[in-house]
C-alpha positions in Angstrom: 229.1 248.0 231.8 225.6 249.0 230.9 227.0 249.8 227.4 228.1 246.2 226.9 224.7 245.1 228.1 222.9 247.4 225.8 224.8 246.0 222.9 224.1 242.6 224.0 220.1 243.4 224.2 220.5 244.6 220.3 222.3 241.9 219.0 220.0 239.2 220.7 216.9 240.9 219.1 218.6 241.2 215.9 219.5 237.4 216.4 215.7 236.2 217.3 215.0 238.3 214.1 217.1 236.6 211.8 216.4 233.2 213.3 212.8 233.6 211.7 213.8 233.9 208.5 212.2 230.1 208.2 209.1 231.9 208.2 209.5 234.3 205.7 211.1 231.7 203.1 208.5 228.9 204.3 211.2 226.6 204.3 211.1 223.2 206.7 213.0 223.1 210.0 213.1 221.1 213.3 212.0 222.3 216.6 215.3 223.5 217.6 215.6 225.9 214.7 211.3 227.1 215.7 212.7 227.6 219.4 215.8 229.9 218.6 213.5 233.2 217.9 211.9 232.4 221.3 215.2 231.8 223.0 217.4 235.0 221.8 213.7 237.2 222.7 213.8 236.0 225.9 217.5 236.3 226.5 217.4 239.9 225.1 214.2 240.9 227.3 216.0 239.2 230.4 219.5 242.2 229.8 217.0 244.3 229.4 215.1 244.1 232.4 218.2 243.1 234.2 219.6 246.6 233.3 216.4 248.5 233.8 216.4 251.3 236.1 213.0 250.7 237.4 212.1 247.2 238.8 208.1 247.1 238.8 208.0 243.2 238.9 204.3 243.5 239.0 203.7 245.2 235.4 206.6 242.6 234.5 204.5 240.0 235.2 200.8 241.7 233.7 203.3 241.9 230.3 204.7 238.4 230.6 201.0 236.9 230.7 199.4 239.1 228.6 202.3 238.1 225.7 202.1 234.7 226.9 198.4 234.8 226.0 198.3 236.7 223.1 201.0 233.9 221.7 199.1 231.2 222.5 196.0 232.7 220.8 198.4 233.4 217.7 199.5 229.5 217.3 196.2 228.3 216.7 195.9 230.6 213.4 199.1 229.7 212.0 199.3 227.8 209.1 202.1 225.0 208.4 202.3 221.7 208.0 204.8 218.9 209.4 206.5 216.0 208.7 206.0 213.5 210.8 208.6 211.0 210.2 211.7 213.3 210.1 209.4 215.8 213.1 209.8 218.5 210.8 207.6 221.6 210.2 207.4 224.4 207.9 205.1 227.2 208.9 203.3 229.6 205.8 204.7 233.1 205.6 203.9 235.0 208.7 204.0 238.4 209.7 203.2 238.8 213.5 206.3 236.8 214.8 208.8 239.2 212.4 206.7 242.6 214.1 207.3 241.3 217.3 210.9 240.7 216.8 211.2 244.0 215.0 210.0 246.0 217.8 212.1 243.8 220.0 214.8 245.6 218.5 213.3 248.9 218.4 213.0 248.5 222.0 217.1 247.4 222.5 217.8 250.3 220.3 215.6 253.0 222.1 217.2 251.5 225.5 220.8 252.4 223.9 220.2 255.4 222.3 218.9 257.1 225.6 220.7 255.4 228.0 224.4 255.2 226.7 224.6 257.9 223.6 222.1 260.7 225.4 222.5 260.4 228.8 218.7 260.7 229.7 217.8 259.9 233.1 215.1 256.9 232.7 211.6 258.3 234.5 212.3 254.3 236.4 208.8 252.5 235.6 210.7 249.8 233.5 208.2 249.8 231.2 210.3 249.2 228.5 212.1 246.0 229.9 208.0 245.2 230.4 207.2 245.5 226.8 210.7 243.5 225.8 208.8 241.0 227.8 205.5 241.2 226.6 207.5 240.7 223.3 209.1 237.6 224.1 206.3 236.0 225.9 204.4 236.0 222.7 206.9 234.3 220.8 207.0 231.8 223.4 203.2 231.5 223.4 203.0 231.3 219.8 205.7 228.9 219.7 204.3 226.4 221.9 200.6 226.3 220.5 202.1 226.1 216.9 204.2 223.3 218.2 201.8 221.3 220.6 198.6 222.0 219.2 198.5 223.5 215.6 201.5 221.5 213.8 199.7 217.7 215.4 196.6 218.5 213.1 198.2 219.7 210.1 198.9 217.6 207.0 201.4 215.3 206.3 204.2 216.3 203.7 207.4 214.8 203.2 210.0 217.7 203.7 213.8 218.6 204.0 215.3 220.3 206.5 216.1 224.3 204.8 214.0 223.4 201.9 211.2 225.7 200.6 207.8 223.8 199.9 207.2 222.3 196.2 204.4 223.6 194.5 203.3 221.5 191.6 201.4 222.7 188.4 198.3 221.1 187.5 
């Protein structure tokens, strides 16, 4: 059972880092699409601190604040713009929201790999179902300040949804 649950961690990281792929490609897309990386981070932080040996709900809670803060800190330096008629918005290539992702899925994998294929008895601190959180709180932080606070103040551009920007030659 834990095997299944393990797999499941992975494949919702891996799912929260494909889902940001708008980033990368700068391309425009609505606020469901922005709140998918979010969503499969948190769901993949939840198995993992559902499964986790040690249950340390206060250092659970440090993490989820202090990646809740660092994310909201994050959204204000992002840079996009939006288009208000069809609510769209198109955020300009970003690394920190890929890292985080990635070592979402370092985590999943390490949680696998030493759980299910080595055997090793977990020291119980659940620290790393505490750093999947941390890791998921800042995507969530990051995602509400880009979309609340950043994206109202940027410029207007008329935009497709899936469609990288147009750059014009002067």
């Amino acid at each position: 059972m834990l095997l299944v649950a393990h797999l499941a961690a992975v494949l919702l990281a891996v799912l929260a880092l494909c889902s940001l792929r708008h980033e990368m490609r700068e391309t425009a897309v609505n606020l469901f699409d922005r709140s998918l990386p979010a969503l499969f981070a948190i769901l993949a932080a939840a198995v993992l601190l559902i499964v986790s040996p040690g249950k340390r709900f206060e250092l659970w809670l440090v993490c989820i604040v202090v990646g809740l803060v660092g994310g909201l800190a994050m959204g204000m330096t992002l840079r996009g713009a939006k288009d208000f008629g069809n609510n769209l918005v198109r955020v300009y290539r970003a690394w920190d929201g890929v890292a985080a992702a990635a070592a979402l899925i370092l985590l999943a994998v390490v949680r696998l790999v030493t759980s299910d294929f080595t055997g090793r008895q977990s020291g119980g601190y659940g620290v790393l179902g505490a750093l999947a959180a941390l890791l998921a709180a800042y995507l969530v932080g990051r995602l509400i300040t880009f979309q609340l606070y950043t994206a109202p103040r940027t410029i207007h551009l008329d935009m497709v949804r899936g469609q990288k920007r147009q750059r014009t030659d002067i």
